[in-house]
Each structure stands twice: as structure tokens, then as C-alpha cells.
N, CA, C and O atoms as a MOPAC input file, in Angstrom:
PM7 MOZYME 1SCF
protein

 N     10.92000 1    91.68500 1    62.16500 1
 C     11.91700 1    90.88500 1    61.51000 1
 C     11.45900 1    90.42900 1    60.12400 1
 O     12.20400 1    90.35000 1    59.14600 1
 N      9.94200 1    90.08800 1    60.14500 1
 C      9.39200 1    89.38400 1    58.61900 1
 C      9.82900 1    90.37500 1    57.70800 1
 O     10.49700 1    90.21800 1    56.68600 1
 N      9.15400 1    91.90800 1    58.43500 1
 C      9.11800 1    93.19300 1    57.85800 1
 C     10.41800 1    93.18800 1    56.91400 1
 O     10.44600 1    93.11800 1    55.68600 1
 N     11.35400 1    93.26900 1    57.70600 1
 C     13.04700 1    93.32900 1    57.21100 1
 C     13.38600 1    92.79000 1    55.92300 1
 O     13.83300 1    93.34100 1    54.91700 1
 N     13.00100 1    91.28900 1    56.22800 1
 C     13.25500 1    90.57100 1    55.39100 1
 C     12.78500 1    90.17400 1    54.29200 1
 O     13.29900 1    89.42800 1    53.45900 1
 N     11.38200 1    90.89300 1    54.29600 1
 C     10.98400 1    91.18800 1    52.75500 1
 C     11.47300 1    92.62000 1    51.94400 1
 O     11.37600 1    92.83000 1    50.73500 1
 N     11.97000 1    93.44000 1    52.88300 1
 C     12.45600 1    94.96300 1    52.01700 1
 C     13.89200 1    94.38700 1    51.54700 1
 O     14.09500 1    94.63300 1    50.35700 1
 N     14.70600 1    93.83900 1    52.04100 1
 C     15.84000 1    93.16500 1    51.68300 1
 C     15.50300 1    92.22800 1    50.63700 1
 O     16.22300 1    92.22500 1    49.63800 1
 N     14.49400 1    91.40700 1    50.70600 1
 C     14.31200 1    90.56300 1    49.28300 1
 C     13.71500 1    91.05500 1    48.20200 1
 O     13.96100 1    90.53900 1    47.11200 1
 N     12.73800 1    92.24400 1    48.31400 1
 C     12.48800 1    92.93000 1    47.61600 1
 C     13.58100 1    94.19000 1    47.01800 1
 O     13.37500 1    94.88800 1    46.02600 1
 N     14.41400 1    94.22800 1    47.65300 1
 C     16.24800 1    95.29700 1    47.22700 1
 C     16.53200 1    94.62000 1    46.09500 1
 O     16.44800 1    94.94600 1    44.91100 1
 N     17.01700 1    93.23900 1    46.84100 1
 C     17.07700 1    92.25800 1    45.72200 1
 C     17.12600 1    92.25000 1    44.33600 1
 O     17.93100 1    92.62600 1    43.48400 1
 N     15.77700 1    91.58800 1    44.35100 1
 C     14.95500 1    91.64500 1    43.31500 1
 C     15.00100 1    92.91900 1    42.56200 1
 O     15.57800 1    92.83900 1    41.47800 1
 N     14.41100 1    94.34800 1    42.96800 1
 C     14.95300 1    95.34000 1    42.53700 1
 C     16.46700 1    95.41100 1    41.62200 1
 O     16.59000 1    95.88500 1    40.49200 1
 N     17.29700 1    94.93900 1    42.27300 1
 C     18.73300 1    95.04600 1    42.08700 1
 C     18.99900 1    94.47200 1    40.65500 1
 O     19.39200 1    94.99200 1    39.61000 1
 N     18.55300 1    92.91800 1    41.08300 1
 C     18.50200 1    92.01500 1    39.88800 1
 C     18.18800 1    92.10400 1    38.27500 1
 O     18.79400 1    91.68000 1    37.29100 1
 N     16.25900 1    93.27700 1    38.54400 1
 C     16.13600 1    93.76100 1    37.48900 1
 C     16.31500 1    94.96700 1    36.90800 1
 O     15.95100 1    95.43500 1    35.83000 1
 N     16.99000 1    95.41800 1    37.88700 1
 C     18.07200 1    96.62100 1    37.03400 1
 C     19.33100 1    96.35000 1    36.44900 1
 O     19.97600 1    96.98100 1    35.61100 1
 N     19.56700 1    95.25700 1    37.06700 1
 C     21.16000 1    94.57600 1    36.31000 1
 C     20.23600 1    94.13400 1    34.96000 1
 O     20.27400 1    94.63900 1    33.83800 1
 N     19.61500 1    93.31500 1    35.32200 1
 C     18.83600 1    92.78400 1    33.66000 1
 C     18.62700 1    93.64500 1    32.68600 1
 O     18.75500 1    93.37900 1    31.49100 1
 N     18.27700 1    94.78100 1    33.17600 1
 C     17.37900 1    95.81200 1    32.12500 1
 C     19.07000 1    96.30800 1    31.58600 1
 O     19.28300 1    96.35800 1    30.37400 1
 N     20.00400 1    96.59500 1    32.40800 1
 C     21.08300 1    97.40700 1    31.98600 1
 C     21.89600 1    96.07500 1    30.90900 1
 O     22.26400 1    96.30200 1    29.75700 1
 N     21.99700 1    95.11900 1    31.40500 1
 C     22.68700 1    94.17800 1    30.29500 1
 C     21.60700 1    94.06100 1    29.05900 1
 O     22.00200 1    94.21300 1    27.90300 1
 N     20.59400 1    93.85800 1    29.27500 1
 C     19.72000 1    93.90500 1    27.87400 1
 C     19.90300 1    95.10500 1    27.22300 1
 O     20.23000 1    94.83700 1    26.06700 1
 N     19.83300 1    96.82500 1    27.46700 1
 C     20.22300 1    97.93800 1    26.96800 1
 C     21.59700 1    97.52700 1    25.95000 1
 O     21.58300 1    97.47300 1    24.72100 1
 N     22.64600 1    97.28700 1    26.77000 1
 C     24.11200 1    97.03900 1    26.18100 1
 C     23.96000 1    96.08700 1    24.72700 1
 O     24.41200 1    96.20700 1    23.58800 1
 N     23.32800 1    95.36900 1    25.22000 1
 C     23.83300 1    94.07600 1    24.37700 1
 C     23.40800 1    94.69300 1    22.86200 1
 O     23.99900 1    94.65100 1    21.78300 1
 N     21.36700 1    95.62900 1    23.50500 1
 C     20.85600 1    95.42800 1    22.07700 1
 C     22.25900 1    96.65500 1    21.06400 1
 O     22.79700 1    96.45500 1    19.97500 1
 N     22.40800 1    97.78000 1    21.99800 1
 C     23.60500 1    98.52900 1    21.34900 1
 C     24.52500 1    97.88500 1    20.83100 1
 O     24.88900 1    98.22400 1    19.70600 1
 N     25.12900 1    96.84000 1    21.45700 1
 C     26.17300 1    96.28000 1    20.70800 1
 C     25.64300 1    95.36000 1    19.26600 1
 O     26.41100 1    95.24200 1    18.31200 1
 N     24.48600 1    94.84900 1    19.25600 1
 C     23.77600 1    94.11000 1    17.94000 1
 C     23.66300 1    95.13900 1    17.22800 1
 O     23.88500 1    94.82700 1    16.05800 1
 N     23.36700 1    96.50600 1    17.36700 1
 C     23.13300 1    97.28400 1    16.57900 1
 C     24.72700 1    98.23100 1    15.89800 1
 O     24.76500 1    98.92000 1    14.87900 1
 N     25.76800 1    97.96800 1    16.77900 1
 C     26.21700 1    98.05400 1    16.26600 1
 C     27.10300 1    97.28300 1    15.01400 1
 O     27.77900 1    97.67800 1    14.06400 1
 N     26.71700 1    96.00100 1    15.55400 1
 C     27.39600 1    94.57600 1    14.61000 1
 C     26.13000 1    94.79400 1    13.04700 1
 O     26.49200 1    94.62300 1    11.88300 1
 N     24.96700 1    95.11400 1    13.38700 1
 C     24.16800 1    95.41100 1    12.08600 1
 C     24.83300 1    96.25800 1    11.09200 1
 O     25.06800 1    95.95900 1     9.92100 1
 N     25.10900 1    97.35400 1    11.69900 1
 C     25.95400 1    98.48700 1    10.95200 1
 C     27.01300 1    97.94200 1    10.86700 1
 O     27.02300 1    97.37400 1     9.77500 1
 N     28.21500 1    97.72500 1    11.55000 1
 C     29.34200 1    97.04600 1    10.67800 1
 C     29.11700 1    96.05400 1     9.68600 1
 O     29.90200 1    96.19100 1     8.74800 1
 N     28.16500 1    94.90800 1     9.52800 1
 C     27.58600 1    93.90500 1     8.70900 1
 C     26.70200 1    94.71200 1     7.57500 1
 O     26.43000 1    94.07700 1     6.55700 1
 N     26.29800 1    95.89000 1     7.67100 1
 C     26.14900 1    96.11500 1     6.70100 1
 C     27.08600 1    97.11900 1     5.41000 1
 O     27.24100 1    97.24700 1     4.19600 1
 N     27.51800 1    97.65600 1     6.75800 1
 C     29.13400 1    98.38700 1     5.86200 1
 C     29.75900 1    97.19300 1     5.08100 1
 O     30.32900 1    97.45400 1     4.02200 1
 N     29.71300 1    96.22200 1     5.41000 1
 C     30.93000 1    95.17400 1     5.30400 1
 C     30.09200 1    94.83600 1     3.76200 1
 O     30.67200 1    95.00500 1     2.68900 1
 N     28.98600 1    94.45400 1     3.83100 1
 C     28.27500 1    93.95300 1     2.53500 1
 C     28.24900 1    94.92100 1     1.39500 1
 O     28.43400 1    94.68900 1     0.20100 1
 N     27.97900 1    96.07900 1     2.00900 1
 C     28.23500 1    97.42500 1     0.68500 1
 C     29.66400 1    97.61600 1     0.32700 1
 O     29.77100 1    98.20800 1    -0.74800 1
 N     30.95200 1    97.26200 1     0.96000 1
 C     31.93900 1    96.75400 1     0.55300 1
 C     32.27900 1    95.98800 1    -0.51500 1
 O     32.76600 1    96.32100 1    -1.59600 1
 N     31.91800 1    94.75200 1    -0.02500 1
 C     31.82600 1    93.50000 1    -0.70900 1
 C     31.13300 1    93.35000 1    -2.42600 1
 O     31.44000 1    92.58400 1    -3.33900 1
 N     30.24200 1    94.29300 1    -2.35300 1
 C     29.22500 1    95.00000 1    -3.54400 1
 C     30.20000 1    95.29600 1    -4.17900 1
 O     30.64900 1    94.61500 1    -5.10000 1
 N     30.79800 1    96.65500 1    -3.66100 1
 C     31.55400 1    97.50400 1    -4.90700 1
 C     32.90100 1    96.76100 1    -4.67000 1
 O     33.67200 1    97.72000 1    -4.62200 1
 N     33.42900 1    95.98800 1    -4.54700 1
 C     34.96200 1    94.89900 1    -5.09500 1
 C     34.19900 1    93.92100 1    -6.05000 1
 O     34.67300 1    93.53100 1    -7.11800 1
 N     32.85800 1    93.52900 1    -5.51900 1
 C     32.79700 1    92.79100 1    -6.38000 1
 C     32.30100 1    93.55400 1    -8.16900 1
 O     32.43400 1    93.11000 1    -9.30900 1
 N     31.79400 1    94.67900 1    -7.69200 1
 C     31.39700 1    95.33800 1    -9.64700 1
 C     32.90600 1    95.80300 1    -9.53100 1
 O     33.03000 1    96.45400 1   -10.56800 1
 N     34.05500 1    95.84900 1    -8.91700 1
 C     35.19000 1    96.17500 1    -9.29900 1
 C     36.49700 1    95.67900 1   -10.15500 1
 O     37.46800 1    96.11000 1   -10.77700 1
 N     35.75900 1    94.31800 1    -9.70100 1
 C     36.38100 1    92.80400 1   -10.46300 1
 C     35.48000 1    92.67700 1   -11.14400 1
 O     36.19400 1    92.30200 1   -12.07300 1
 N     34.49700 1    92.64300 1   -11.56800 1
 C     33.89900 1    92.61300 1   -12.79300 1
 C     34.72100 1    93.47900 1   -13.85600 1
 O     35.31100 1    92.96200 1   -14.80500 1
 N     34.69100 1    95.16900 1   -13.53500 1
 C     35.08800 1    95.61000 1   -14.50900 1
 C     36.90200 1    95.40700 1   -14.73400 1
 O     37.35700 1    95.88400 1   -15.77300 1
 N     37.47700 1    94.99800 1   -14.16500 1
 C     38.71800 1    94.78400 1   -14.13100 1
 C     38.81600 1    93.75900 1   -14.81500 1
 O     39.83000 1    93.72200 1   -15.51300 1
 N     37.73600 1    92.39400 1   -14.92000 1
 C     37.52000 1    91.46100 1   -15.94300 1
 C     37.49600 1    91.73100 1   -17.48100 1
 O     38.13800 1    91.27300 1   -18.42700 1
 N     36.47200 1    92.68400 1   -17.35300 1
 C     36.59400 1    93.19600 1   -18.74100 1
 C     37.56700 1    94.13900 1   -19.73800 1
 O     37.71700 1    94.13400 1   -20.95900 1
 N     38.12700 1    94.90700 1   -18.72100 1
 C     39.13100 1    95.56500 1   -19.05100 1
 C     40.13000 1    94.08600 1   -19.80100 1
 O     40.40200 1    93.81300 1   -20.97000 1
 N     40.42800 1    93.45000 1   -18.59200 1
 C     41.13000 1    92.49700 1   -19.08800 1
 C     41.11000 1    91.62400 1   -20.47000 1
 O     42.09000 1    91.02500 1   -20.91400 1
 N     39.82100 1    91.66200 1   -21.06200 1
 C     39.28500 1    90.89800 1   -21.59800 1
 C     39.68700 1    91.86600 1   -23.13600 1
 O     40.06100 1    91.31100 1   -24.16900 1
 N     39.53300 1    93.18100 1   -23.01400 1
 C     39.76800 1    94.22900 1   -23.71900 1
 C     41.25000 1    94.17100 1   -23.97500 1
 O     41.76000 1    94.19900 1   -25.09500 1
 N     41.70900 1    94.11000 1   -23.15500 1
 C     43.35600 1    94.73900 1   -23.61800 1
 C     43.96600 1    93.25400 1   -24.35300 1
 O     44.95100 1    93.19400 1   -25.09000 1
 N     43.14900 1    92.17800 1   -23.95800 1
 C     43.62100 1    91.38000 1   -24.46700 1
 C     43.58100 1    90.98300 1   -26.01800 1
 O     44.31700 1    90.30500 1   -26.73500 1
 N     42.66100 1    91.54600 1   -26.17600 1
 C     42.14500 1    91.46400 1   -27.82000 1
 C     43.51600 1    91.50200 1   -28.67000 1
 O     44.67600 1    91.57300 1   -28.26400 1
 N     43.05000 1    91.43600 1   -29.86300 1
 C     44.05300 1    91.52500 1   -30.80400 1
 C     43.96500 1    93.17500 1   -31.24700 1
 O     44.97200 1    93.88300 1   -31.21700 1
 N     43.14200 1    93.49100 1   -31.50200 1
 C     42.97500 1    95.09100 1   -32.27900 1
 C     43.69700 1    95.95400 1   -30.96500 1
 O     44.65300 1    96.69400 1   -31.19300 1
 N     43.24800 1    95.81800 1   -29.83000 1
 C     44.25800 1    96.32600 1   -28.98200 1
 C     45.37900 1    95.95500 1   -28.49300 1
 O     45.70300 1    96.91200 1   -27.79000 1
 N     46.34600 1    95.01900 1   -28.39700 1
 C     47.45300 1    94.82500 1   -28.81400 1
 C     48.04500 1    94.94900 1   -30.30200 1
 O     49.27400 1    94.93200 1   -30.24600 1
 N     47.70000 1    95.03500 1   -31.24000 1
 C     48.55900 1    95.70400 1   -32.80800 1
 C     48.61200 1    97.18600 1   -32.34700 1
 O     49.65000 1    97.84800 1   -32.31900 1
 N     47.11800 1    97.73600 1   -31.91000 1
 C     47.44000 1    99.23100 1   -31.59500 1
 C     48.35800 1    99.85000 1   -31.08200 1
 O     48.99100 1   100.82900 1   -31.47700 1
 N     48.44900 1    98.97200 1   -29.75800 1
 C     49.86400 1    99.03900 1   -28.43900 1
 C     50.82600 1    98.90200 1   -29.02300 1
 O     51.78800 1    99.66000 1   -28.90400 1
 N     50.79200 1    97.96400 1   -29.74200 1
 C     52.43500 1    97.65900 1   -30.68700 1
 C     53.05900 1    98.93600 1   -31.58700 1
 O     54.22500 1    99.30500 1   -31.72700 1
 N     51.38100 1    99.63200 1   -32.32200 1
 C     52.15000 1   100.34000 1   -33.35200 1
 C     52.53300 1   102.33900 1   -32.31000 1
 O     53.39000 1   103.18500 1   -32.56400 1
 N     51.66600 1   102.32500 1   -31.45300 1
 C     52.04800 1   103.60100 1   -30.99700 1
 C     52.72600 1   103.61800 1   -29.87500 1
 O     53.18300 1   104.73100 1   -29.61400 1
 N     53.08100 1   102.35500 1   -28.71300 1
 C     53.61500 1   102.32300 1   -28.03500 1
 C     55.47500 1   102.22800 1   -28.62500 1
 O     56.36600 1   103.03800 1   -28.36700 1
 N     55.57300 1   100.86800 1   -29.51200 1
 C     56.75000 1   100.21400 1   -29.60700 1
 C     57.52400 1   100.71700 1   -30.76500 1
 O     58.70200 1   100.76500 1   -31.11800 1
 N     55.78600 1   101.24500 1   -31.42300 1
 C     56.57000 1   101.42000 1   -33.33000 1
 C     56.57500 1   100.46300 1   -34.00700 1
 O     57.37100 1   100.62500 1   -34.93200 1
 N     56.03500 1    99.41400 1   -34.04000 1
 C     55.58700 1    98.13200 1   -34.33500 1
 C     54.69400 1    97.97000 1   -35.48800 1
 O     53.52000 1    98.33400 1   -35.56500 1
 N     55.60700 1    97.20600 1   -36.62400 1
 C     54.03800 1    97.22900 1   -37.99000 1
 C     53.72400 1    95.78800 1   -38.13000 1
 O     54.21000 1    94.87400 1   -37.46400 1
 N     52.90000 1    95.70800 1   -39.02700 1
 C     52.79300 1    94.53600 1   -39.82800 1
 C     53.33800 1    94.05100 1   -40.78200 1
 O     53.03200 1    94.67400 1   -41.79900 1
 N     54.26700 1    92.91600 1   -41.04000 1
 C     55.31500 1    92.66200 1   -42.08400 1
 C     54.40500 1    93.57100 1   -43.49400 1
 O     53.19800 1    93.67900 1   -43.27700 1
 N     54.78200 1    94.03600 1   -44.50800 1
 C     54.29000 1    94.26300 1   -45.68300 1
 C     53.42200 1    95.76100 1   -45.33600 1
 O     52.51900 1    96.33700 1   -45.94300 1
 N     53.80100 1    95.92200 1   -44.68200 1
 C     52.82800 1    97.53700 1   -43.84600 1
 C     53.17600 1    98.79700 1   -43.94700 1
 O     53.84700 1    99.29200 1   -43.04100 1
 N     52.71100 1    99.73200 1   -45.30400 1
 C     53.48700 1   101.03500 1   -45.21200 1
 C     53.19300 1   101.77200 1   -44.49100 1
 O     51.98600 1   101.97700 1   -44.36800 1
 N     54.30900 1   102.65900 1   -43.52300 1
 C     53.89800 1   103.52200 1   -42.75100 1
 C     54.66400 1   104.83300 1   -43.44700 1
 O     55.79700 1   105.06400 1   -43.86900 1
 N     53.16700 1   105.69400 1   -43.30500 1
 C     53.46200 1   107.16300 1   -43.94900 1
 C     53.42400 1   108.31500 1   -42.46000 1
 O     52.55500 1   108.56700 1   -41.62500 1
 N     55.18600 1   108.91600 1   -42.73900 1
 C     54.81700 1   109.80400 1   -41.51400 1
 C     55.24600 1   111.10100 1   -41.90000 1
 O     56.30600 1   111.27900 1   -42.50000 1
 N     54.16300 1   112.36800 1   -41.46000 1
 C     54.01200 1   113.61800 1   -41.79100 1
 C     55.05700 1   114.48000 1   -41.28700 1
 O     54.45900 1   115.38600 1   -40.70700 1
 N     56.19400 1   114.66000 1   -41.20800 1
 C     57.22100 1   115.46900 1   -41.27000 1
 C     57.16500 1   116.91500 1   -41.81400 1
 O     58.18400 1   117.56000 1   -42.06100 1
 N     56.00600 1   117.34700 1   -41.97000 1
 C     56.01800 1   118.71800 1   -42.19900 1
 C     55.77600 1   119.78600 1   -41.37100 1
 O     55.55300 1   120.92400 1   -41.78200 1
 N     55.82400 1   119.36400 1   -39.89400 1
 C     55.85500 1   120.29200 1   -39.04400 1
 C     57.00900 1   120.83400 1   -38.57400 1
 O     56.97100 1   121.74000 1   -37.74200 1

């Protein structure tokens, strides 16, 4: 009967640390996969952020004055009061 009842507590036990070992396996997979998404996510975050940078500057560019008269004169046709414009009609 003692016999018994140590192969049964020893099943157990067995049992127990195979459940342990199998939830520790999982979990570390799942951290490893949250590493890799966390790091996708940051190399993301990288290139929006040099993306808005340069979208800053662009901005910063178009805003100028030399590039708006430009826009004005080849987009709209747009001069400067007192401004001769010479155009080549010989084609």
C-alpha cells in the first residue's frame, strides 16, 4: 500500500513538472514573440518619425517666399507689379 502511494505521488509530481516545463516553453515563445512585435513597432515609429521630419521641411520650403512667386509665376501666370515678361513665340 506505502508502495502505491508513493508511485501515485511521484505521477504527480511528474505530472506537475511537465505542466510547468510546458507553460514555461509557451510563455517564453509568446515573450519572444511580443520582442519582435515591440521591435517591429519601434522601427516603425523611427521611419514616421524621419517622415515628419522631412514633411517639416518640405513644409518649411514651400513656404518660403522664392517658392511661392515661383508657383505663382508658372503655375497661375502670376508677375510682379512693374515685371516684364518676355515670351518666345517662335516655335
Amino acid at each position: 500500500m506505502k508502495n502505491k502511494k508513493k508511485i501515485i505521488r511521484n505521477i504527480l509530481i511528474l505530472l506537475i513538472l511537465i505542466y510547468a516545463i510546458i507553460t514555461i516553453v509557451r510563455q517564453q515563445n509568446t515573450l519572444s514573440q511580443y520582442e519582435k512585435n515591440s521591435q517591429s513597432l519601434a522601427s516603425q515609429i523611427e521611419e514616421q518619425k524621419e517622415y515628419k521630419e522631412q514633411l517639416a521641411k518640405k513644409q518649411e520650403a514651400i513656404n518660403s517666399e522664392e517658392v511661392i512667386e515661383e508657383l505663382a509665376r508658372d503655375k497661375l501666370d502670376m508677375y510682379l507689379p512693374n515685371e516684364k515678361v518676355y515670351m518666345d513665340t517662335g516655335m
